[in-house]
C-alpha positions as CSV (number, residue, x, y, z in Angstrom):
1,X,0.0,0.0,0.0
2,X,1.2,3.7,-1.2
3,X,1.9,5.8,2.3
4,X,2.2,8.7,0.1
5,X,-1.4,10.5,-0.8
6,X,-2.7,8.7,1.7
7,X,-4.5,10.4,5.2
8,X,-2.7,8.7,8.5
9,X,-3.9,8.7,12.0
10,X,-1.4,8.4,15.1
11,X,-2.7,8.8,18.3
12,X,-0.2,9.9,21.0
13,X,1.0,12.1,18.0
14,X,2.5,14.7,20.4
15,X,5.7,13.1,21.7
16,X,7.4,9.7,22.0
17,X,6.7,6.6,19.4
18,X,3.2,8.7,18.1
19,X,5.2,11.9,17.3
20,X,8.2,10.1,15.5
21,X,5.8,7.9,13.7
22,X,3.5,10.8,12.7
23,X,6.9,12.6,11.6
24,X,8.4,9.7,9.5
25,X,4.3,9.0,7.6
26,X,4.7,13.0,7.0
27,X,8.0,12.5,5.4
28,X,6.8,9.8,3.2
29,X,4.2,12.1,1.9
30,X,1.2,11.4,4.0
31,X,-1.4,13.9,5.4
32,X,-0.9,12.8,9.0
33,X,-3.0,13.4,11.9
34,X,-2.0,13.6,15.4
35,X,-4.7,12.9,18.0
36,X,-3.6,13.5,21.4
37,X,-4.6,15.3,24.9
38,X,-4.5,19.1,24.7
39,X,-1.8,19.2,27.3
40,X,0.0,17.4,25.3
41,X,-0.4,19.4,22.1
42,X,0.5,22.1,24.2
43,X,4.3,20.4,25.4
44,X,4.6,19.6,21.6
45,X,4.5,23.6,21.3
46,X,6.5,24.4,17.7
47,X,8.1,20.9,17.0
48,X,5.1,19.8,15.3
49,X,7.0,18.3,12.0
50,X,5.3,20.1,8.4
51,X,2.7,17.6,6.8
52,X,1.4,16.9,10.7
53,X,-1.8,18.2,12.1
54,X,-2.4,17.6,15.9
55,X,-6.1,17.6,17.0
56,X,-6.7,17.7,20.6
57,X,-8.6,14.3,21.2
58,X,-9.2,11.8,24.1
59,X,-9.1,8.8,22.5
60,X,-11.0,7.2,25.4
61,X,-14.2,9.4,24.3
62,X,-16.4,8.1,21.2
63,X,-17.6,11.7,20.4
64,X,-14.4,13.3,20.5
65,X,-13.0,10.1,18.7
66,X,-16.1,10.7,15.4
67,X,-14.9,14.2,15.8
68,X,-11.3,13.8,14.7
69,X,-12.4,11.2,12.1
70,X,-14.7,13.5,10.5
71,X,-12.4,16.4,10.4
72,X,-9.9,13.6,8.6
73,X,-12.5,12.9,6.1
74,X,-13.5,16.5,5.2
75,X,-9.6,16.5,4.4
76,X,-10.5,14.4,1.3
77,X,-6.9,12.6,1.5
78,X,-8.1,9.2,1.7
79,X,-7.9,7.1,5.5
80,X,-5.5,4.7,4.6
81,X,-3.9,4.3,8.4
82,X,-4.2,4.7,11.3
83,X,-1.5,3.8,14.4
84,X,-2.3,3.6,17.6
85,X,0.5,5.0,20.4
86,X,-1.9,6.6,22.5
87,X,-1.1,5.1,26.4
88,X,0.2,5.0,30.1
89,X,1.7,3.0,32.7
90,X,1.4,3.5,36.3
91,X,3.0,0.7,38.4
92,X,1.0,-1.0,41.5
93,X,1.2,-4.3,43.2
94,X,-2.2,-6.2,43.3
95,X,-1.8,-6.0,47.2
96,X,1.2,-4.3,48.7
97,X,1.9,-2.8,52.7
98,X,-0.4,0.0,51.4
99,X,-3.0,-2.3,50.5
100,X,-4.6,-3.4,48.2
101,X,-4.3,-2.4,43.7
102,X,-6.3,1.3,43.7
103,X,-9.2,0.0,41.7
104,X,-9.4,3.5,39.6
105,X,-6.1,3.5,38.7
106,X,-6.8,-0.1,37.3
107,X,-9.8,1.2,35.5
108,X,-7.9,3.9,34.0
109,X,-4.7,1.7,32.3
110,X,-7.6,-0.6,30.6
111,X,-9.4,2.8,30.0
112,X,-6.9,4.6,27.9
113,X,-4.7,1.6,26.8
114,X,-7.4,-1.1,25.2
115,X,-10.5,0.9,25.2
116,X,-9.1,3.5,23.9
117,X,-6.7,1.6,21.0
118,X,-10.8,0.0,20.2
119,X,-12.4,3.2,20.0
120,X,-10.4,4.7,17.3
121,X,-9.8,1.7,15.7
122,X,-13.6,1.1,15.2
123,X,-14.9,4.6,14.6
124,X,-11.4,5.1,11.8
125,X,-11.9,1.6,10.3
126,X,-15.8,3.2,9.4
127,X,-14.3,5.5,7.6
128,X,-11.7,3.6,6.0
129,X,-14.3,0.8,4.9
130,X,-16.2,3.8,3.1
131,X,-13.0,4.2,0.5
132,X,-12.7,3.2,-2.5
133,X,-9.8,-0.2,-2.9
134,X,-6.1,0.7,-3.9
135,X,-5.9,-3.1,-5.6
136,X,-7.9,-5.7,-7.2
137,X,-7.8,-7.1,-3.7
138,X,-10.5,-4.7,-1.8
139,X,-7.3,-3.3,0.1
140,X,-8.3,-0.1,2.2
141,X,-6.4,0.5,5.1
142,X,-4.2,-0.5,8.0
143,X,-4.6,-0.7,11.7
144,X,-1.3,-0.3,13.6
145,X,-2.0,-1.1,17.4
146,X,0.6,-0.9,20.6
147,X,1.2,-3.3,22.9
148,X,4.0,-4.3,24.8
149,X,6.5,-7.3,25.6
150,X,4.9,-6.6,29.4
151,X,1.8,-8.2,27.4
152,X,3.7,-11.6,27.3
153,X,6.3,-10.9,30.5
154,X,4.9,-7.9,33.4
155,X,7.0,-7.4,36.1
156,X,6.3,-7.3,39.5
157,X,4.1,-4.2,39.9
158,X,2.6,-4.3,36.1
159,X,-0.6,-5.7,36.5
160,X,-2.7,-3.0,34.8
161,X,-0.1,-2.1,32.5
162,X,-0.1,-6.0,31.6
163,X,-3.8,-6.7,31.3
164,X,-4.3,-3.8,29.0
165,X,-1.2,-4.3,26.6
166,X,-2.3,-7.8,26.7
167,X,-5.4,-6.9,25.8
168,X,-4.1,-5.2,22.9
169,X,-2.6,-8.1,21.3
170,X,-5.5,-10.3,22.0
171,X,-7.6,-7.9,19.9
172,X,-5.1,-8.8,16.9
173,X,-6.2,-11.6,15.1
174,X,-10.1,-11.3,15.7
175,X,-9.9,-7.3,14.8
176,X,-7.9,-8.2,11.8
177,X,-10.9,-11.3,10.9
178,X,-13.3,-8.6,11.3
179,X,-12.0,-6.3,9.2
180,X,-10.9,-8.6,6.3
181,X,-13.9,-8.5,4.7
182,X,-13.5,-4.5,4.4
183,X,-10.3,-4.9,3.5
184,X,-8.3,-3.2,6.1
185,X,-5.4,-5.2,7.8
186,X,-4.8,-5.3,11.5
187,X,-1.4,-5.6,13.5
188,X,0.1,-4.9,16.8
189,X,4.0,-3.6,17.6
190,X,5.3,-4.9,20.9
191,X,8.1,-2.5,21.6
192,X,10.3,-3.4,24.5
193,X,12.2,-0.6,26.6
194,X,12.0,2.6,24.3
195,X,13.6,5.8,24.8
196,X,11.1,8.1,25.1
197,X,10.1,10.6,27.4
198,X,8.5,8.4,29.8
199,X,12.1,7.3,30.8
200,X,13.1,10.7,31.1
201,X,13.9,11.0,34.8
202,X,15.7,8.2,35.7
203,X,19.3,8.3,36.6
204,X,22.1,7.3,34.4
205,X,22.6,4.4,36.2
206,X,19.4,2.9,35.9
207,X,18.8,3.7,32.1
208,X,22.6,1.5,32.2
209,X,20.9,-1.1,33.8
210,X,18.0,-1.6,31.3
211,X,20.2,-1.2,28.7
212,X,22.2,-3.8,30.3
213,X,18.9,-6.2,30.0
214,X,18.7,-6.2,26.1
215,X,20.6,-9.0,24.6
216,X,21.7,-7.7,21.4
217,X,22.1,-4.7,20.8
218,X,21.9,-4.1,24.3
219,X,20.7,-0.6,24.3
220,X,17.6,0.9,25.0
221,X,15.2,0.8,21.6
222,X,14.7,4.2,19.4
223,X,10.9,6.0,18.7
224,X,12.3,5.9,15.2
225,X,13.1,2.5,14.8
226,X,9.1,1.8,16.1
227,X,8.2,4.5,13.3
228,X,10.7,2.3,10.6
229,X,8.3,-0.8,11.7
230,X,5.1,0.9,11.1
231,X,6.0,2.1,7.6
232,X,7.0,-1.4,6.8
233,X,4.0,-3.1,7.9
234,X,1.7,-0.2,6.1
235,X,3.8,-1.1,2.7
236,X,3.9,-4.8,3.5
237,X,0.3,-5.9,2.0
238,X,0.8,-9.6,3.3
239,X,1.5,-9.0,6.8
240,X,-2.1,-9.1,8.8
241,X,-2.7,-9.9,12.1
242,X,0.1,-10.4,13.2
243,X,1.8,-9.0,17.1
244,X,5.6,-8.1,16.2
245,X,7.9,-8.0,18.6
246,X,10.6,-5.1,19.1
247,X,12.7,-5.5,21.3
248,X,16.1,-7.0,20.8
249,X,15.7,-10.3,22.2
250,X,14.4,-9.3,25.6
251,X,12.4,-11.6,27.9
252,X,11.3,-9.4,31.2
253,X,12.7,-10.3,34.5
254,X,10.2,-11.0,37.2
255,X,11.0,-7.0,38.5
C-alpha cells in the first residue's frame, strides 16, 4: 500500500513513538493526523514536524474520537492508516503494605490503553471501509495497534499495565478477521524498553541497567526504529494480524 497521498492517524501524535511515527508518515508524503490530549499538544509547542496536524482528542471518548475522524475525512486525503501510540503506565502491586491495587487507577490503564486503541480503531476503520480499494484485492487500510512485551512478560508491579497491553494483542487476530472483509489489515508492535520521554527521569545508572537487560544490541530501543516498523507493515500488504515483537531479544525479569 502507497503511504504517500494517503491520510494517516497516530494517536499519541504529540511526543514519544506517536510523534516520531507521525513525523516519519509525514516525510513519506502522507497527510498525517496527530490525536492527542490538549496538554499534550501544548508540550509539543513548535516541533510539530510540516505535513502533521495535531487535534486535541481523548481517545478514550467516542464523540471526540467521530470528531477527529470526520475532520480527517472532510480533508478528502483518503484514510488509509491509522496507528495507535496513544497510552500510560502507572505501576502498582495487586496488594502491597499499602494495600490493596487502587481500583481506579486499574480502570484507567484498561481505559486509555485497550478501550481506547478500540475506540479509534472502530470509529477510523468506518471510515476507512467507506474508501474506494487501492488493488484488485479490496485493500483499504491498515490498523497499527501498541502493545507491549509486558503483554507476554509484566513485572512485579505491572498488573494493569499488563492486562491492557495484553489486551491489545489479544484484539489482533479477531480485529484483523473482522476487518478482512472491508479490506483493512490489523497488527500490533510490541516495543520493549524505548527511549522516550517516559524514561526521562531516571538516573544514568538505571537507564545502564535496562540497557544492560537487552541481549543484542543491548541498548535501550529508538521512537524511530518503532516509526521504521510501522511504515514497513503499512507497505507490506501480506502482513495481517500479526503482534511483532521489538525488542532486541528481551524476555522481562520478574522485577
Amino acid at each position: 500500500m502507497e503511504i504517500s497521498g494517503s491520510a494517516a492517524i497516530v494517536t499519541g501524535g504529540a511526543s514519544g513513538l506517536g510523534a516520531a511515527t507521525a513525523k516519519r508518515f509525514a516525510d513519506l508524503g502522507a497527510t498525517v493526523f496527530g490525536l492527542d490530549l490538549p496538554q499534550s499538544i501544548e508540550r509539543a509547542g513548535d516541533s510539530v514536524p510540516a505535513g502533521v496536524t495535531l487535534i486535541p482528542t481523548d481517545v478514550t471518548s467516542g464523540d471526540e474520537v467521530a470528531a477527529a475522524v470526520a475532520k480527517v475525512v472532510e480533508s478528502g486525503v483518503p484514510l488509509r492508516i491509522v496507528v495507535n501510540c496513544a497510552g500510560v503506565g502507572w505501576a502498582g502491586r495487586i496488594l502491597s503494605k499499602n494495600g490493596p491495587h487502587d481500583l481506579e487507577l486499574f480502570r484507567t490503564v484498561i481505559t486509555v490503553n485497550l478501550l481506547g486503541s478500540f475506540n479509534v480503531m472502530r470509529l477510523a476503520a468506518e471510515a476507512m471501509a467507506k474508501t474506494e480499494p487501492v488493488d484488485e484485492y479490496g485493500q483499504r487500510g491498515v490498523v497499527i495497534n501498541t502493545a507491549s512485551v509486558a503483554a507476554f512478560e509484566g513485572q512485579i508491579g505491572q498488573i494493569a499495565y499488563s492486562a491492557s497491553k495484553g489486551g491489545v494483542a489479544g484484539m489482533t487476530i479477531p480485529a484483523a478477521r473482522d476487518l478482512a472483509q472491508f479490506g483493512i489489515r490489523v497488527n500490533t508492535i510490541a516495543p520493549g524498553i524505548i527511549d522516550t520521554p517516559m524514561l526521562a527521569g531516571v538516573t544514568e545508572e538505571y537507564r545502564k541497567g535496562l540497557e544492560a537487560g537487552v541481549p543484542f544490541p543491548s541498548r535501550l530501543g529508538r521512537p524511530d526504529e518503532y516509526a521504521q516498523l510501522a511504515q514497513y507493515i503499512a507497505e507490506h500488504d501480506y502482513l495481517n494480524g500479526e503482534t511483532f515483537r521489538m525488542d532486541g531479544a528481551l524476555r522481562m525479569a520478574p522485577r
